[in-house]
C-alpha positions as CSV (number, residue, x, y, z in Angstrom):
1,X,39.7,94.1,46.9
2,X,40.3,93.7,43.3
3,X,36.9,92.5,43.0
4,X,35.0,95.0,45.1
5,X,36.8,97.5,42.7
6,X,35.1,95.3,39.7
7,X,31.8,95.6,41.4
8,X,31.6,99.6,42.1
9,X,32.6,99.8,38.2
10,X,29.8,98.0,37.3
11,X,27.6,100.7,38.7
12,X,27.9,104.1,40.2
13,X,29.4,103.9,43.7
14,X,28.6,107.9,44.6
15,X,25.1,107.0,44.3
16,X,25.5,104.0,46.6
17,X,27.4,105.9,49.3
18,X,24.5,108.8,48.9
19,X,21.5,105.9,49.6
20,X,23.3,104.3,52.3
21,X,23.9,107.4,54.4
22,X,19.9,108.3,53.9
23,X,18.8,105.2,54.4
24,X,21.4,104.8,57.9
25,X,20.8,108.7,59.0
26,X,16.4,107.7,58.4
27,X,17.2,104.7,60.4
28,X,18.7,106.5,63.0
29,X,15.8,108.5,63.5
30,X,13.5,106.1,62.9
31,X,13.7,103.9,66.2
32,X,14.4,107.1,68.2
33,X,11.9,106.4,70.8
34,X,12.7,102.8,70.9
35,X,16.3,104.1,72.4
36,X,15.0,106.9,74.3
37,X,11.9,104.4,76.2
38,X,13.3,103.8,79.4
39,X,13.7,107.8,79.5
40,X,10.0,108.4,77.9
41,X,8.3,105.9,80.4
42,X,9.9,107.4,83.0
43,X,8.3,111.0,82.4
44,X,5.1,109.3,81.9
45,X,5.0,106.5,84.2
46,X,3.8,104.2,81.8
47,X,2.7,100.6,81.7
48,X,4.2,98.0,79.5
49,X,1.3,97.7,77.5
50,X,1.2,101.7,76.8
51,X,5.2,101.2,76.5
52,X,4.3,98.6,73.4
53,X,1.8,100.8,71.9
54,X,4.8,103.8,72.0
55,X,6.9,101.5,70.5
56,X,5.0,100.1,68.0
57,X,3.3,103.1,66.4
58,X,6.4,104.9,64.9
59,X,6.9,101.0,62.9
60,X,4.0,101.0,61.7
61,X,3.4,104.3,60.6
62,X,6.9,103.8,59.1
63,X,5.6,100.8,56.8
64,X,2.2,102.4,55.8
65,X,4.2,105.6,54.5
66,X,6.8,103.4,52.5
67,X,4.6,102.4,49.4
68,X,3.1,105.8,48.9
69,X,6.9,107.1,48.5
70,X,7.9,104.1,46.7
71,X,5.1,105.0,43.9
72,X,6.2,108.8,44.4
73,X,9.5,108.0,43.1
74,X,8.6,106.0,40.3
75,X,7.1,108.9,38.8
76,X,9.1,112.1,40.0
77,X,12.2,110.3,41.0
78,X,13.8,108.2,43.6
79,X,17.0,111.6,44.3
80,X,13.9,113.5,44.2
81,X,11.7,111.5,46.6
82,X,14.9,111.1,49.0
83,X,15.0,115.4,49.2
84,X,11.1,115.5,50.1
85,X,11.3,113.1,52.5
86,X,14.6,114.3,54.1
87,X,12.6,117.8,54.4
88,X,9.5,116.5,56.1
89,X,11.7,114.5,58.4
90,X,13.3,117.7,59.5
91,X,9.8,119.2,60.3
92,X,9.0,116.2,62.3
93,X,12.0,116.3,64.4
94,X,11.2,120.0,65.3
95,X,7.8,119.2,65.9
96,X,9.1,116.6,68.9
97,X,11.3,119.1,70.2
98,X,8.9,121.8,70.6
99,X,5.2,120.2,70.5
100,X,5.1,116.6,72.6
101,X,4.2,117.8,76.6
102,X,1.3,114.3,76.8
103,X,1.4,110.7,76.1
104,X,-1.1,111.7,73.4
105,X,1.9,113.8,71.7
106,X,4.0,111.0,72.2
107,X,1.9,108.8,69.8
108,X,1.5,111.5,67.3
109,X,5.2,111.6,67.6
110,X,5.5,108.3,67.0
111,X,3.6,108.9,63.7
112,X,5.7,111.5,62.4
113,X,9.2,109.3,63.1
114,X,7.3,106.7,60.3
115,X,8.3,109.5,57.8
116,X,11.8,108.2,58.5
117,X,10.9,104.7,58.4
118,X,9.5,105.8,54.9
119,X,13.2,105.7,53.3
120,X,13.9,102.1,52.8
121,X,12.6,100.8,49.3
122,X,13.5,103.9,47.7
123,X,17.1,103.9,49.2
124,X,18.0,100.3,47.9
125,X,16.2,101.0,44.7
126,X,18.0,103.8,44.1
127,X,21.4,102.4,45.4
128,X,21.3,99.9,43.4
129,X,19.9,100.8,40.2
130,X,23.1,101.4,38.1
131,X,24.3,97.8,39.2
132,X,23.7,95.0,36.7
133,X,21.5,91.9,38.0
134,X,24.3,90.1,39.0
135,X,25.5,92.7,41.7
136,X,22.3,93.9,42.8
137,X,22.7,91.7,46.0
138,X,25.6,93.3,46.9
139,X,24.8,96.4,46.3
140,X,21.1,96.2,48.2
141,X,23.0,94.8,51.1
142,X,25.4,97.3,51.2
143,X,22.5,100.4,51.0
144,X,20.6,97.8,53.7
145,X,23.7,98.2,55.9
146,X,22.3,101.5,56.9
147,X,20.4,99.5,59.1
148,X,23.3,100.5,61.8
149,X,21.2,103.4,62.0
150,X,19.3,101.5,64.6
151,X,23.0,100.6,66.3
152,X,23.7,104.7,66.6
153,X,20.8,105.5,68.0
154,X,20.5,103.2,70.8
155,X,24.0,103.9,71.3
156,X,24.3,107.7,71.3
157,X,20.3,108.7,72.2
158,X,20.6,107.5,75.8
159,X,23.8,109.4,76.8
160,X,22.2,112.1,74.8
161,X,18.8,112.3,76.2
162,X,20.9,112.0,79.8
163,X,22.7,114.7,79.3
164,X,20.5,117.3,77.6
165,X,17.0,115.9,78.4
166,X,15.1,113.1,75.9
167,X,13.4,115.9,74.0
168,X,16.5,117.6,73.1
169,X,17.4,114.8,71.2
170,X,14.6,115.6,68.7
171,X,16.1,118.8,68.0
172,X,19.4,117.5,67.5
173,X,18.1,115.2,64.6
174,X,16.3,117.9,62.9
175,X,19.9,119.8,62.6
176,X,21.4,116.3,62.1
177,X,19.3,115.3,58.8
178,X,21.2,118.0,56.9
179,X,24.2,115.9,56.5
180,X,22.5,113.1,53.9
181,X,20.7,116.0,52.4
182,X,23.9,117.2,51.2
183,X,26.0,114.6,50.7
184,X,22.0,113.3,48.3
185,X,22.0,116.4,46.0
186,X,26.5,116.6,45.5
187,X,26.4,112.9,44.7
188,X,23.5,110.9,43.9
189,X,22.4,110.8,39.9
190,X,18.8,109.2,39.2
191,X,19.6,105.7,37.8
192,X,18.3,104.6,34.5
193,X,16.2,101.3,35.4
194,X,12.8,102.8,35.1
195,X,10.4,101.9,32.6
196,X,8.7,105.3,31.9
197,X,6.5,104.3,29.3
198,X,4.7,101.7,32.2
199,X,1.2,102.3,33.2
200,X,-0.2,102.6,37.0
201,X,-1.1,99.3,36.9
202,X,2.1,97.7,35.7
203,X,4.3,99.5,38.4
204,X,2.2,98.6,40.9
205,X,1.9,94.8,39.7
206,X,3.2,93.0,42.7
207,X,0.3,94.0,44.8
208,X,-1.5,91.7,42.5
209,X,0.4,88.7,42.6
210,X,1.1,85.8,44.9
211,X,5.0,86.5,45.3
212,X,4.7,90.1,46.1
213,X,2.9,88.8,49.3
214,X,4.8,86.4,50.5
215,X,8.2,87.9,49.8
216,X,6.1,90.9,52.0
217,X,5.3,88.1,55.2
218,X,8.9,86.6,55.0
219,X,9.9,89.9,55.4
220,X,7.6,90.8,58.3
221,X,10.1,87.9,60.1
222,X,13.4,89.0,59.1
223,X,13.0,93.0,59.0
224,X,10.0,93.2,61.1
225,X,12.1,91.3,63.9
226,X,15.2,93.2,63.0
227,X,13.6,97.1,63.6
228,X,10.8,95.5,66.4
229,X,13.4,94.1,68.3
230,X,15.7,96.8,68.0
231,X,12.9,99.1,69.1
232,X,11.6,96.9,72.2
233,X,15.1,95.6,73.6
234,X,16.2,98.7,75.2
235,X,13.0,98.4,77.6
236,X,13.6,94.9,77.7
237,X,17.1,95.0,79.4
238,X,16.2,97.9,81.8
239,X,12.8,96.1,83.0
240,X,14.2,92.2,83.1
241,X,17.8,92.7,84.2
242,X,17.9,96.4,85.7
243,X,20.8,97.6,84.2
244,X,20.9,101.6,83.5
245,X,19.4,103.5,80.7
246,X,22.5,103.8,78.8
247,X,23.4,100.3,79.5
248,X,20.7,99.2,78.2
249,X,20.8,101.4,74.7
250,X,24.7,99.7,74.6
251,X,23.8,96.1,74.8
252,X,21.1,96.7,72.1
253,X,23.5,98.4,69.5
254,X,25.9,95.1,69.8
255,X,23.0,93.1,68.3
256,X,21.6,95.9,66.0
257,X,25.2,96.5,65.0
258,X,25.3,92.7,64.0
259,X,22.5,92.6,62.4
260,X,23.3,95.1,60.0
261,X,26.4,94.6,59.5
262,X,25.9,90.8,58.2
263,X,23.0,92.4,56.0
264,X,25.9,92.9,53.4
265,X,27.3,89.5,53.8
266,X,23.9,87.8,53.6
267,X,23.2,90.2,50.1
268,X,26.8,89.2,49.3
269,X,25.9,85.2,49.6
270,X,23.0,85.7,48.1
271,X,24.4,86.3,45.0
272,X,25.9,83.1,44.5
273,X,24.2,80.8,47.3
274,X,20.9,81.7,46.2
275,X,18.4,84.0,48.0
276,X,16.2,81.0,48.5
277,X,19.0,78.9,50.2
278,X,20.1,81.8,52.5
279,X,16.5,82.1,53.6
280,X,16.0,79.0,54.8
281,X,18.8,78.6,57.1
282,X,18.3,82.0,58.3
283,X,14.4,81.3,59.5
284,X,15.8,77.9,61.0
285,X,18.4,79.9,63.3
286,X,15.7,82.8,63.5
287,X,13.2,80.7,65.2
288,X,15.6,78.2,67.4
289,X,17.2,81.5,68.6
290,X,14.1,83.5,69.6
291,X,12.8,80.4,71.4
292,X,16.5,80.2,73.4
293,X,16.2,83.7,74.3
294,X,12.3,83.8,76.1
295,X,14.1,80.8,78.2
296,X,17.3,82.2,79.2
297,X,15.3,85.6,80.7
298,X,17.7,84.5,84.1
299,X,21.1,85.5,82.2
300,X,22.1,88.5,80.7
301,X,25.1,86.9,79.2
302,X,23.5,84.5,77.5
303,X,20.4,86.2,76.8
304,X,22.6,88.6,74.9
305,X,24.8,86.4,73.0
306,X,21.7,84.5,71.4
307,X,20.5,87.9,70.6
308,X,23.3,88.8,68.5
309,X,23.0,85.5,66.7
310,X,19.1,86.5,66.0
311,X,20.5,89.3,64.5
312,X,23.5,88.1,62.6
313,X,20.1,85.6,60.9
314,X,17.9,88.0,60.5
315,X,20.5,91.2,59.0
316,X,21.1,88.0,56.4
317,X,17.7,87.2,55.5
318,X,17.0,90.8,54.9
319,X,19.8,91.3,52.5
320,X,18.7,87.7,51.2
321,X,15.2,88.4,50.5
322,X,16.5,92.1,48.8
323,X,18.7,89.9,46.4
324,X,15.6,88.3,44.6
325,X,13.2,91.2,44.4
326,X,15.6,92.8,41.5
327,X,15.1,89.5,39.9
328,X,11.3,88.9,40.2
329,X,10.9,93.1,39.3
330,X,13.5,94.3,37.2
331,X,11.8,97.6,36.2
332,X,10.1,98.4,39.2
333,X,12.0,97.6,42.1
334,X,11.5,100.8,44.0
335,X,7.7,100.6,43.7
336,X,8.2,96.7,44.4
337,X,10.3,97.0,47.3
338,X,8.6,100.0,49.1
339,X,5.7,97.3,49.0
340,X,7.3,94.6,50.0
341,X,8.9,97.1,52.8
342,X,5.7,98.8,53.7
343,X,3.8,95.2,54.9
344,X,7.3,93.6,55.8
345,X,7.7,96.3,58.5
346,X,3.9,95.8,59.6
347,X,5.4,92.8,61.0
348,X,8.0,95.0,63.7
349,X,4.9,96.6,64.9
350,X,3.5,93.2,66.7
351,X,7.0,92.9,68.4
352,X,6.5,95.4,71.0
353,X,3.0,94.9,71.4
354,X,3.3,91.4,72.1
355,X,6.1,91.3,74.4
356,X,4.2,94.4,76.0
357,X,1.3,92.4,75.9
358,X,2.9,88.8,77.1
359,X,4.4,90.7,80.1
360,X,1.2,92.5,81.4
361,X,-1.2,89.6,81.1
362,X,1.2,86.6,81.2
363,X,3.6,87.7,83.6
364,X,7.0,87.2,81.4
365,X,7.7,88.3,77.9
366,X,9.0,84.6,77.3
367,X,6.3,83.8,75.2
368,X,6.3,87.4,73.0
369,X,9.5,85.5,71.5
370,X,8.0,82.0,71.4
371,X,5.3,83.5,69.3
372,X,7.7,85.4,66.6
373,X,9.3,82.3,66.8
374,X,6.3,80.1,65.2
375,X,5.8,82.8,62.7
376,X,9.1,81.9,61.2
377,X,8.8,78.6,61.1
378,X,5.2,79.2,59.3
379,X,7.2,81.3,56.5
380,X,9.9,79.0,56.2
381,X,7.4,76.4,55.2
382,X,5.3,78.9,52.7
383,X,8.9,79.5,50.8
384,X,9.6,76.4,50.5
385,X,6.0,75.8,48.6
386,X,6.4,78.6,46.6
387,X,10.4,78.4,45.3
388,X,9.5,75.4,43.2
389,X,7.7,77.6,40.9
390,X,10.2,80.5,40.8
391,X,12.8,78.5,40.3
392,X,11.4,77.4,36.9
393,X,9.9,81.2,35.8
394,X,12.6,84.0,37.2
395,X,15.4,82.6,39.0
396,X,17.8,79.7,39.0
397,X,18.0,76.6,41.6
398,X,18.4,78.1,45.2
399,X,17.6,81.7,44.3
400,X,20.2,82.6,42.4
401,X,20.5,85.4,39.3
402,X,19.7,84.0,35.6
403,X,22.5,84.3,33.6
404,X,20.8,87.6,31.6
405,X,19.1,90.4,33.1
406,X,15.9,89.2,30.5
407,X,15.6,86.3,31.8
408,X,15.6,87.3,35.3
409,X,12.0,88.5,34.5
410,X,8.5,86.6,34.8
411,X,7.5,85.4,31.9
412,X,4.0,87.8,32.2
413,X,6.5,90.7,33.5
414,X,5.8,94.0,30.9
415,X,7.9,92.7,27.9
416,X,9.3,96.9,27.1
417,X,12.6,97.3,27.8
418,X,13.5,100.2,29.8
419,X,14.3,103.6,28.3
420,X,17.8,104.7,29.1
421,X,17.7,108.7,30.7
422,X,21.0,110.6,30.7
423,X,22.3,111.2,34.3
């Protein structure tokens, strides 16, 4: 305890708690079909291809918007960027509960939900900013742990959307979205890890350089299968073992729930295991697991306690792979991560549409998990390449933090240090 009291002095825990309800509260919202599915292809009789596309568009659309806000905060702010997005989500919600009468609507739905799928680099950059190197795994885990965003909504949106009707849910979101808004403007202050004096082209660096892409694919495994499988399991446990709607939405939120929960921990090992170490093991267990689960389709038990494992790896590897961006982008962590995000999240968009895929052409969605399964052996090997050279540029053996926040930077990084703003 006395140590977690050692940590919020090192930074500004108001700013924290403001980040992480955003980021859990845009969550929330953001798999909102995903919980409501067994409902929404109900009232449109849909196919599971069609169901995959539903599912799929409001990722994507979530991980194309993420850069563009991540670039918009650089410049006008990461509290500020928070409000504007917090506003538009509002107008999307209202817009669902008014507007979507077609499976057309649905998909443009699905496009306005990516405004809340928007929220993730700018939430941990902002979380964390007042936090010195050292912490920043910590405290990007801790932001990351609104991730149980995903666990609320599959666990309140089915009784919900029972009770009141699926759209209705929409409208209760819109209302819902005030909450963060507050708690954003009472408590957050803008941190002071900017560079201002940067140029375009040195906050948006990591799109130009090797490690901003594969940091970006490894996280298309561990996020992407975190927020696709979150999305597509609620379909999956109604269509493979026929339990009810809300059943269905409950089983999800224990792996979701796990999955963001252990976020922290893994952000929280990170620290002093290494980023690089953590990530390893967690794409071992990540692709024995998902390989276990396409061959146990026959029991729901099992099926679902291999799930929660998935998810214990892959809430770890997130807040593992959020440890070392600080370190490889000290000034420019929100444009860095938002990046990172915006492509890592690309990867949750295939989960749907291949297990949609793999159950209307191939008859089982055994091998939609066999195939996310390869993909993280594939990035396992490609980190394991690449961590020879960061460990002699930016970051000690394993991953770990350099014992000063200058050296934590690339030696070609923009040498100006960053200018301190009043809060």
């Amino acid at each position: 305890m006395s140590s977690f009291k050692s940590f919020l002095r090192a930074g500004h825990g108001p700013t924290l708690f403001a980040a992480f309800l955003y980021f859990a509260f845009s969550c929330c919202i953001w798999v909102l079909n995903g919980a409501m599915a067994p409902f929404i292809g109900e009232t449109f009789n849909l196919s599971p291809a069609q169901k995959g596309l539903m599912l799929s568009v409001p990722i994507i659309a979530g991980a194309l918007m993420r850069f563009p806000l991540g670039v918009l905060a650089q410049y006008i702010g990461r509290k500020k960027a928070t409000l504007v997005e917090m506003g538009l989500i509002a107008v999307a919600m209202l817009f669902g509960f008014f507007m979507v009468h077609s499976f057309n609507d649905l998909l443009a739905m699905g496009v306005l939900l990516g405004i809340a799928g928007a929220s993730f680099g700018v939430a941990l950059s902002l979380g964390s900013g007042w936090f010195p190197p050292q912490h920043k795994g910590l405290a990007m885990g801790l932001v990351g742990a609104g991730n149980v965003g995903t666990a609320v909504s599959v666990l309140v949106a089915p009784p919900l959307a029972q009770w009141l009707g699926w759209q209705s849910v929409y409208g209760i979101a819109a209302v819902a979205i005030l909450v963060p808004m507050i708690v954003m403007i009472v408590y957050a202050k803008e941190p002071p890890d900017v560079d201002s004096h940067a140029s375009f082209r040195e906050h948006i660096a990591c799109l130009f350089e090797k490690d901003g892409w594969v940091f970006s694919l490894i996280y298309g495994v561990t996020f992407g299968g975190f927020i696709g499988l979150t999305t597509f399991l609620p379909s999956y446990y109604y269509d493979q073992f026929g339990v009810s709607k809300v059943q269905a939405g409950q089983l999800t939120m224990l792996a979701a729930f796990m999955g963001a929960a252990v976020r922290v921990i893994g952000g929280w090992i990170s620290d002093r295991w290494g980023g690089v170490n953590t990530l390893t093991l967690v794409l071992l267990v990540v692709a024995v697991g998902l390989v276990l689960v396409g061959f146990s389709s026959g029991s729901l038990a099992i099926t679902t306690l291999l799930l929660i494992v998935c998810f214990a790896a892959l809430g770890a590897g997130n807040g593992a792979l959020f440890q070392l961006v600080p370190l490889r982008w000290p000034a420019t962590t929100a444009v860095a991560g938002s990046m990172i995000g915006e492509i890592g999240a690309l990867g949750g968009g295939l989960v749907p549409n291949a297990m949609g895929l793999s159950k209307q052409y191939l008859g089982s969605y055994t091998w939609g998990f066999v195939f996310f399964a390869v993909l993280s052996l594939v990035m396992l090997g490609v980190m394991r390449v690449m961590q020879i050279r960061w460990t002699r540029t930016w970051a000690e053996k394993g991953g770990r933090a350099r014992a000063s926040a200058h050296a934590a930077a690339p030696a070609h990084a923009p040498k100006r240090a960053p200018k301190a703003r009043s809060a």
